[in-house]
ZADO-1210 file (C-alpha; in nm, 4 decimals, padded with zeros to 6 digits):
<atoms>
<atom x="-07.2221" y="27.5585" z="11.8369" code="UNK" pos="1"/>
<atom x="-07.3116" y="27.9290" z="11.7299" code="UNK" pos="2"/>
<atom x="-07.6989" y="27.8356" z="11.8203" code="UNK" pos="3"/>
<atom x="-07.5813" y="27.6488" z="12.0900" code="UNK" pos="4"/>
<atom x="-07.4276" y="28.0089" z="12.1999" code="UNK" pos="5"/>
<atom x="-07.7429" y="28.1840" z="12.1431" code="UNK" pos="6"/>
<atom x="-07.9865" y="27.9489" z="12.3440" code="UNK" pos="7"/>
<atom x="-07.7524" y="27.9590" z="12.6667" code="UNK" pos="8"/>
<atom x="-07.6958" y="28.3193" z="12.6961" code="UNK" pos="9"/>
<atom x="-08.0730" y="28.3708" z="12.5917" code="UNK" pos="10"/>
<atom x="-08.2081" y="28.0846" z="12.8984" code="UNK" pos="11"/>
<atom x="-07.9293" y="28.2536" z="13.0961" code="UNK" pos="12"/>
<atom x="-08.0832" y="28.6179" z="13.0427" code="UNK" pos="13"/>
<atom x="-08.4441" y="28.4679" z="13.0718" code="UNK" pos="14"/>
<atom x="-08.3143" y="28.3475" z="13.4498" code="UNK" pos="15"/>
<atom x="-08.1940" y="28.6703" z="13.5495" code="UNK" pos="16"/>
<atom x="-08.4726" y="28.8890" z="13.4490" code="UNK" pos="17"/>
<atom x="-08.7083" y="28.6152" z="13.6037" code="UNK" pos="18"/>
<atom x="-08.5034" y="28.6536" z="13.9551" code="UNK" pos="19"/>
<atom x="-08.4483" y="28.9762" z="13.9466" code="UNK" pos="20"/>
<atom x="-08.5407" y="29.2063" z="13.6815" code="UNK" pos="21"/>
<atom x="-08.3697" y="29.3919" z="13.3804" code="UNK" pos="22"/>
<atom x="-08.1217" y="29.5258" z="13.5864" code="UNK" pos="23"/>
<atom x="-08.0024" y="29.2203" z="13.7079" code="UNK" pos="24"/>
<atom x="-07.8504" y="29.1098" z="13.2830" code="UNK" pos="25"/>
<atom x="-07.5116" y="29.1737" z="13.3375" code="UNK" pos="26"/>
<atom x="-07.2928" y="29.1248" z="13.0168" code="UNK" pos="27"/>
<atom x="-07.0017" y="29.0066" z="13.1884" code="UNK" pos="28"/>
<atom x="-07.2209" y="28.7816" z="13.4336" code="UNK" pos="29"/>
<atom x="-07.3794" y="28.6154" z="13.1651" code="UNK" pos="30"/>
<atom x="-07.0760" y="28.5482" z="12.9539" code="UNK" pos="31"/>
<atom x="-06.8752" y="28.4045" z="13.2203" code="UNK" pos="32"/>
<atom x="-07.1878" y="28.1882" z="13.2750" code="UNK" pos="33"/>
<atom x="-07.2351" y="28.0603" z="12.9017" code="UNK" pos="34"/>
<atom x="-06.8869" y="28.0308" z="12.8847" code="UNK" pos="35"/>
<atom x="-06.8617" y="28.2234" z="12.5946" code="UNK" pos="36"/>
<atom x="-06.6702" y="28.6118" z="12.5708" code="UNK" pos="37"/>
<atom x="-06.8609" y="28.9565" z="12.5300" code="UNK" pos="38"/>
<atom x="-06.7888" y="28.9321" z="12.1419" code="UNK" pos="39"/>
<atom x="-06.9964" y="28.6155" z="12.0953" code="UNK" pos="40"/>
<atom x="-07.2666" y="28.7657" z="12.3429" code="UNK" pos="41"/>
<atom x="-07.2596" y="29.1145" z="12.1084" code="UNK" pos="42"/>
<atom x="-07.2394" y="28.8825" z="11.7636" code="UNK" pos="43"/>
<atom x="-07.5825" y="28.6793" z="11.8439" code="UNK" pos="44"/>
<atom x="-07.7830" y="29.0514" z="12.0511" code="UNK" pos="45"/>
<atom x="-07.6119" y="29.3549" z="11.8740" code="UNK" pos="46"/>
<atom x="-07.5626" y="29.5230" z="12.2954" code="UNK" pos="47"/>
<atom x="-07.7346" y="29.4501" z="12.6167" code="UNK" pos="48"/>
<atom x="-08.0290" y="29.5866" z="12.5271" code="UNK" pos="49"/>
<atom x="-08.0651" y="29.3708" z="12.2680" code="UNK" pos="50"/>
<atom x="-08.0016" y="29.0551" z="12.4296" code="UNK" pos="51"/>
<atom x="-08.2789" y="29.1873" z="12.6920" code="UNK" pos="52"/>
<atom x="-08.5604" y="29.2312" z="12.4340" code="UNK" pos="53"/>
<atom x="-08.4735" y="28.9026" z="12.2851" code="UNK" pos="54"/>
<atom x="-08.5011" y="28.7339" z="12.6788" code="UNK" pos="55"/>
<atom x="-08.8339" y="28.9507" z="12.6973" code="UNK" pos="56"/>
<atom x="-08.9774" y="28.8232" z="12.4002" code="UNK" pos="57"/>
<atom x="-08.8549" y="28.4741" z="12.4759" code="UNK" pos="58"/>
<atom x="-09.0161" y="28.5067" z="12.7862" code="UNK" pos="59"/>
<atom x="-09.3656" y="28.6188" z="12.6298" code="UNK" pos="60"/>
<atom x="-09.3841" y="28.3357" z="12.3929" code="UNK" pos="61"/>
<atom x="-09.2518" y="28.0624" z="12.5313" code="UNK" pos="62"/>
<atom x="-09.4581" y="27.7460" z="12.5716" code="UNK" pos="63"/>
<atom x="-09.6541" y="27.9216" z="12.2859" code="UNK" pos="64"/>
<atom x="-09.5948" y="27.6647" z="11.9572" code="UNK" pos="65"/>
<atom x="-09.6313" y="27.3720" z="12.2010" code="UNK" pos="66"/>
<atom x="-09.9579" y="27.4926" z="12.3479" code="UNK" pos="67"/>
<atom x="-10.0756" y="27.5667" z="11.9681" code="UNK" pos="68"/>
<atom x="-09.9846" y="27.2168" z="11.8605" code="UNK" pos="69"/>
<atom x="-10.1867" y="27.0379" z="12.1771" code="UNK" pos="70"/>
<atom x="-10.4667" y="27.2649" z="12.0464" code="UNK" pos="71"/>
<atom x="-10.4183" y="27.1837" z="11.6855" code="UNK" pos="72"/>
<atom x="-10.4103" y="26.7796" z="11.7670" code="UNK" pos="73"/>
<atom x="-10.7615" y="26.8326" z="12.0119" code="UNK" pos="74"/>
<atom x="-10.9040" y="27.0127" z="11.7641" code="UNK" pos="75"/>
<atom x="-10.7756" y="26.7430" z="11.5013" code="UNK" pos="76"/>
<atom x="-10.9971" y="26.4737" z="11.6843" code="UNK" pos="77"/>
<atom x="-11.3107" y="26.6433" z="11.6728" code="UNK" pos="78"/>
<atom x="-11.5673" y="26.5296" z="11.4408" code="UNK" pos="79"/>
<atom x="-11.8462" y="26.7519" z="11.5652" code="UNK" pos="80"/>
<atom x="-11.9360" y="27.0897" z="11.7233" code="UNK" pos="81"/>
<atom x="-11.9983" y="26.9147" z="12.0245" code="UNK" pos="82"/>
<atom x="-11.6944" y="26.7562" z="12.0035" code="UNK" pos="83"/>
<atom x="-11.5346" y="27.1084" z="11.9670" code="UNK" pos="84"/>
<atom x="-11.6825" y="27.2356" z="12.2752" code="UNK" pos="85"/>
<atom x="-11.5454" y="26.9861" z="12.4604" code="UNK" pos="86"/>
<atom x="-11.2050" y="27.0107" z="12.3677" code="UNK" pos="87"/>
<atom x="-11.1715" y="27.3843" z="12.3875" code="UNK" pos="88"/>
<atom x="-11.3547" y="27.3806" z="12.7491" code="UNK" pos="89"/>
<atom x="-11.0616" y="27.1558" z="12.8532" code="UNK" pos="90"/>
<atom x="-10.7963" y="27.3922" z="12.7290" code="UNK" pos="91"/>
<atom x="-10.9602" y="27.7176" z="12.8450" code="UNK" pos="92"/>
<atom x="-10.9681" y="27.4921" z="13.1818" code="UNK" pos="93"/>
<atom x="-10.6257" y="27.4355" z="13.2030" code="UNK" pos="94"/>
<atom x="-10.4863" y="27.7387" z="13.0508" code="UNK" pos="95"/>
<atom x="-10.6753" y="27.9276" z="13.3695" code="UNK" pos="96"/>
<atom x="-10.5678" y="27.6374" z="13.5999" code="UNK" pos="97"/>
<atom x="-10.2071" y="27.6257" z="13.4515" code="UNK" pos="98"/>
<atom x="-10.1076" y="27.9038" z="13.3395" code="UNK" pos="99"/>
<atom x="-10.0293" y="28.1513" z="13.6293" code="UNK" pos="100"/>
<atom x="-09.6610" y="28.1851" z="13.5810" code="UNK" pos="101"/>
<atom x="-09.6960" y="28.2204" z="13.1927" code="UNK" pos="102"/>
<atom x="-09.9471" y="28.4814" z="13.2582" code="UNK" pos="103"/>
<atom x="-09.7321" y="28.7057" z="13.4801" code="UNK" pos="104"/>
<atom x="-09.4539" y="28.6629" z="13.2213" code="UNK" pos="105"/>
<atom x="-09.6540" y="28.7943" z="13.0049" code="UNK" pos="106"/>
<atom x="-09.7959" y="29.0861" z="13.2042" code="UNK" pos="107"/>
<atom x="-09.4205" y="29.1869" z="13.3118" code="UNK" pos="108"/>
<atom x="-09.3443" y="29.1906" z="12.9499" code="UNK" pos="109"/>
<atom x="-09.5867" y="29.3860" z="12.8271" code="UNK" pos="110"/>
<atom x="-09.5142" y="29.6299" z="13.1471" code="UNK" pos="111"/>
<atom x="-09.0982" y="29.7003" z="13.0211" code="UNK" pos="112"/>
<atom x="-09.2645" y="29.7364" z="12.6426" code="UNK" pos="113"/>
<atom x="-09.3869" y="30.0456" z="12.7791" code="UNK" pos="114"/>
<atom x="-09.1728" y="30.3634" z="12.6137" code="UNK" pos="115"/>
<atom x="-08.9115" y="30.0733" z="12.3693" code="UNK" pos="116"/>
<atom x="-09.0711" y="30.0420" z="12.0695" code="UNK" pos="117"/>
<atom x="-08.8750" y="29.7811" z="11.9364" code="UNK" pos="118"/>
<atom x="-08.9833" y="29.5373" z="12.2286" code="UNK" pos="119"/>
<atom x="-09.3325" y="29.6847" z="12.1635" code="UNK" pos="120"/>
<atom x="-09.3235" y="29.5744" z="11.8177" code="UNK" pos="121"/>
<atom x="-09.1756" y="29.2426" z="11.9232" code="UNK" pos="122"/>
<atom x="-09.4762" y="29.1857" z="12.1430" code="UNK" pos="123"/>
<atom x="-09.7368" y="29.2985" z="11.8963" code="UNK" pos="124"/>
<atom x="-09.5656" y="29.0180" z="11.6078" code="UNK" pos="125"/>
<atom x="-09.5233" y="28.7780" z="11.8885" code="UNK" pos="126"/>
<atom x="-09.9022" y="28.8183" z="11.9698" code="UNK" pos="127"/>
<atom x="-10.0064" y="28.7992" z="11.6123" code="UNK" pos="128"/>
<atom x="-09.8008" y="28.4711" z="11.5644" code="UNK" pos="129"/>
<atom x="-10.0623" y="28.3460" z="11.8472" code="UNK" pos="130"/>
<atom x="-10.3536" y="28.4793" z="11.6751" code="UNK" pos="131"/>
<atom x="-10.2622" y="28.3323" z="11.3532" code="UNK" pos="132"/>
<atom x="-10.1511" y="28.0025" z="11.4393" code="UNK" pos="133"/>
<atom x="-10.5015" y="27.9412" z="11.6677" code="UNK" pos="134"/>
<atom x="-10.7147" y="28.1150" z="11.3728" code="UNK" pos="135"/>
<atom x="-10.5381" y="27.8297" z="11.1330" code="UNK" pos="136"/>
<atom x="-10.6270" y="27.5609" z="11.3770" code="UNK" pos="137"/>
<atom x="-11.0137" y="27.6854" z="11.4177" code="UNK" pos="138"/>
<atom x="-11.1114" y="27.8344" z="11.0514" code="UNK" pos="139"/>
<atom x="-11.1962" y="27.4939" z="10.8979" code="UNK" pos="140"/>
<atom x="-11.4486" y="27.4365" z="11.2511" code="UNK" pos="141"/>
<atom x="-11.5852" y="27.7867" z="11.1188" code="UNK" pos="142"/>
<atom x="-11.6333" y="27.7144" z="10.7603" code="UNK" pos="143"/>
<atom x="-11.8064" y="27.3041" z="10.8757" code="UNK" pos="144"/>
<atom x="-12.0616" y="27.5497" z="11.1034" code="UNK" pos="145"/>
<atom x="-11.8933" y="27.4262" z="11.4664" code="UNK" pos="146"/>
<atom x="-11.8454" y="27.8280" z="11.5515" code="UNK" pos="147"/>
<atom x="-12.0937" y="28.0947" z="11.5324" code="UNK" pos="148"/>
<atom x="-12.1413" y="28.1773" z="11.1944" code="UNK" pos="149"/>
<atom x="-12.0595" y="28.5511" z="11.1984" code="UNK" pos="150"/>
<atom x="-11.7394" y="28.5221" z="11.4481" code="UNK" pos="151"/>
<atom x="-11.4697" y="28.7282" z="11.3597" code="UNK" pos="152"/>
<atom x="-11.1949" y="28.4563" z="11.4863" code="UNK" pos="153"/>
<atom x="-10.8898" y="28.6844" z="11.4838" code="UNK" pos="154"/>
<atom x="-11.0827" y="28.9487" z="11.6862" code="UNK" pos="155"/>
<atom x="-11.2166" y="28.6834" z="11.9385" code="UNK" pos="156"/>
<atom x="-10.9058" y="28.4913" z="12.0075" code="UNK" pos="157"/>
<atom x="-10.7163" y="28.8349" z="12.0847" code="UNK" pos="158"/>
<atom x="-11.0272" y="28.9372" z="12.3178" code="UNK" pos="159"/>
<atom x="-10.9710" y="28.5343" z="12.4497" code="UNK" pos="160"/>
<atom x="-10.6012" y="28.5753" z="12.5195" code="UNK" pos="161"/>
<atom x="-10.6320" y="28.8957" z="12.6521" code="UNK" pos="162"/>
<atom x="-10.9053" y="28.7629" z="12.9212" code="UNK" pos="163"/>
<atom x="-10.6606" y="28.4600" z="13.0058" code="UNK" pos="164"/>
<atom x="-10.4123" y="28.7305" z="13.0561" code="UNK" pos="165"/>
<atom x="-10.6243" y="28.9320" z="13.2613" code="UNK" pos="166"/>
<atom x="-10.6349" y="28.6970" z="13.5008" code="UNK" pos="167"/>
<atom x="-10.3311" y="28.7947" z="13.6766" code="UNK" pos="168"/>
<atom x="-10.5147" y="29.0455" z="13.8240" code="UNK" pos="169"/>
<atom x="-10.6792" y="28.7869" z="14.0962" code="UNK" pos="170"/>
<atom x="-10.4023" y="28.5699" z="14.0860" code="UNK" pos="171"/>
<atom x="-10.1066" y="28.8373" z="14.1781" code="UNK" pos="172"/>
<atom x="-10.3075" y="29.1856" z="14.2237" code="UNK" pos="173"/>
<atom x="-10.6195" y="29.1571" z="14.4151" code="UNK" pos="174"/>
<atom x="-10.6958" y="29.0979" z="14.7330" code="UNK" pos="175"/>
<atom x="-11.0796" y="29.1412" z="14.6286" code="UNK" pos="176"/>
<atom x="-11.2613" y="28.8600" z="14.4224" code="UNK" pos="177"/>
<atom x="-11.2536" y="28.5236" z="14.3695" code="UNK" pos="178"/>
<atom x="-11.0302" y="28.2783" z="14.1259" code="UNK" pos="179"/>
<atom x="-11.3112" y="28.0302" z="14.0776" code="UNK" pos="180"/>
<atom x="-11.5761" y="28.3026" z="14.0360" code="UNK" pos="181"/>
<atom x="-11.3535" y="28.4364" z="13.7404" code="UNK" pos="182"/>
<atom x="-11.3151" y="28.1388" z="13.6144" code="UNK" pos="183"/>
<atom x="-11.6438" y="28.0223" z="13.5691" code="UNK" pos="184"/>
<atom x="-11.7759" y="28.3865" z="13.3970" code="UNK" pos="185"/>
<atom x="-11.4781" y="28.3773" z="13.1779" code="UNK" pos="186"/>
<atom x="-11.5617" y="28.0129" z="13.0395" code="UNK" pos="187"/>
<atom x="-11.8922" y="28.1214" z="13.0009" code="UNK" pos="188"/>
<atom x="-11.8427" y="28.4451" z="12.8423" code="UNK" pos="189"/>
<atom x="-11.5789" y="28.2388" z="12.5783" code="UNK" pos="190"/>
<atom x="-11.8576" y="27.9375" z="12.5328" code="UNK" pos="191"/>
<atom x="-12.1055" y="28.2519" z="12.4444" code="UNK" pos="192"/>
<atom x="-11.8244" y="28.4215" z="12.2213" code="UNK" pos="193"/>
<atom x="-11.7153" y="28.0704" z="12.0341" code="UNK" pos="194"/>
<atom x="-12.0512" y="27.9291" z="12.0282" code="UNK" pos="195"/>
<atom x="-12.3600" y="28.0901" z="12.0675" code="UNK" pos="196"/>
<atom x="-12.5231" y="28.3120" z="11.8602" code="UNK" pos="197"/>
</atoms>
């Protein structure tokens, strides 16, 4: 029931902020939502703030394990380096196809990380949990000679995530460039970065 508790007022908190912001986490609006009083709310986030840095980190790394398994069980199937290829061009393809809403998560968290440390360091484990997880997944394609020999996989899966993130920047902030133009660089510049020496 306690975790039961948690995950409501969290999904509750994750709603708010997604409609309307930070400001818009009211204690006493959430509570009366989750059916649950201020005490439990204060029991599972320590205060407010603490219930909105657990929403903003929930909100940055959700989707995150199950997009790591479907990558984990593509990867799984491959029995060559052109196998490989082809499996990672499909996910870079739908994570740029897919992904918008994710993405601007993302970008909104990393924007109220600015000046709270603690969210800050939130975001920086949260991110490394990414990098680890798909470093785990490609490492053995690295050591059977399916990835450039000399990548530095932790390095050039941050530099990958970062570009898919970056891609809010035609999506929600430009007027100027083109969606399929940045898509096709960026799969090339990752087929160069995974593959080619």
């Amino acid at each position: 029931m306690a975790d039961d508790n948690r995950a409501k007022i969290l999904d509750l908190a994750i709603a708010a902020i997604d409609a309307s912001g930070e400001s818009a986490v009211r204690v006493n609006h959430i509570c009366d939502e989750a059916g649950v009083t201020p005490p439990v709310l204060y029991y599972h986030f320590g205060n407010r703030d603490g219930l909105v840095i657990a929403a903003q980190i929930e909100r940055y790394s959700r989707r995150t394990e199950a997009d790591i398994a479907a990558i984990a069980r593509a990867v799984a199937r491959c029995e060559s380096s052109d196998d490989l290829r082809q499996a990672l061009r499909i996910t870079w393809t739908r994570s740029l196809a897919e992904r918008s809403e994710s993405r601007w998560r993302r970008t909104n968290v990393l924007g109220s990380a600015y000046a709270r440390p603690e969210l800050e360091a939130a975001v920086a484990d949260a991110q490394d949990k990414i990098i680890e997880g798909l470093v785990e997944i490609l490492e053995p394609c690295r050591a059977k000679g399916w990835l450039r020999p000399e990548i530095d996989l932790a390095s050039t899966i941050a530099w990958h995530h970062s570009l898919l993130i970056g891609r809010v920047h035609i999506e929600h902030g430009s007027r100027l460039g083109n969606a399929d133009e940045w898509d096709r660089l960026t799969l090339q510049a990752l087929q160069h970065a995974f593959f080619d020496s």
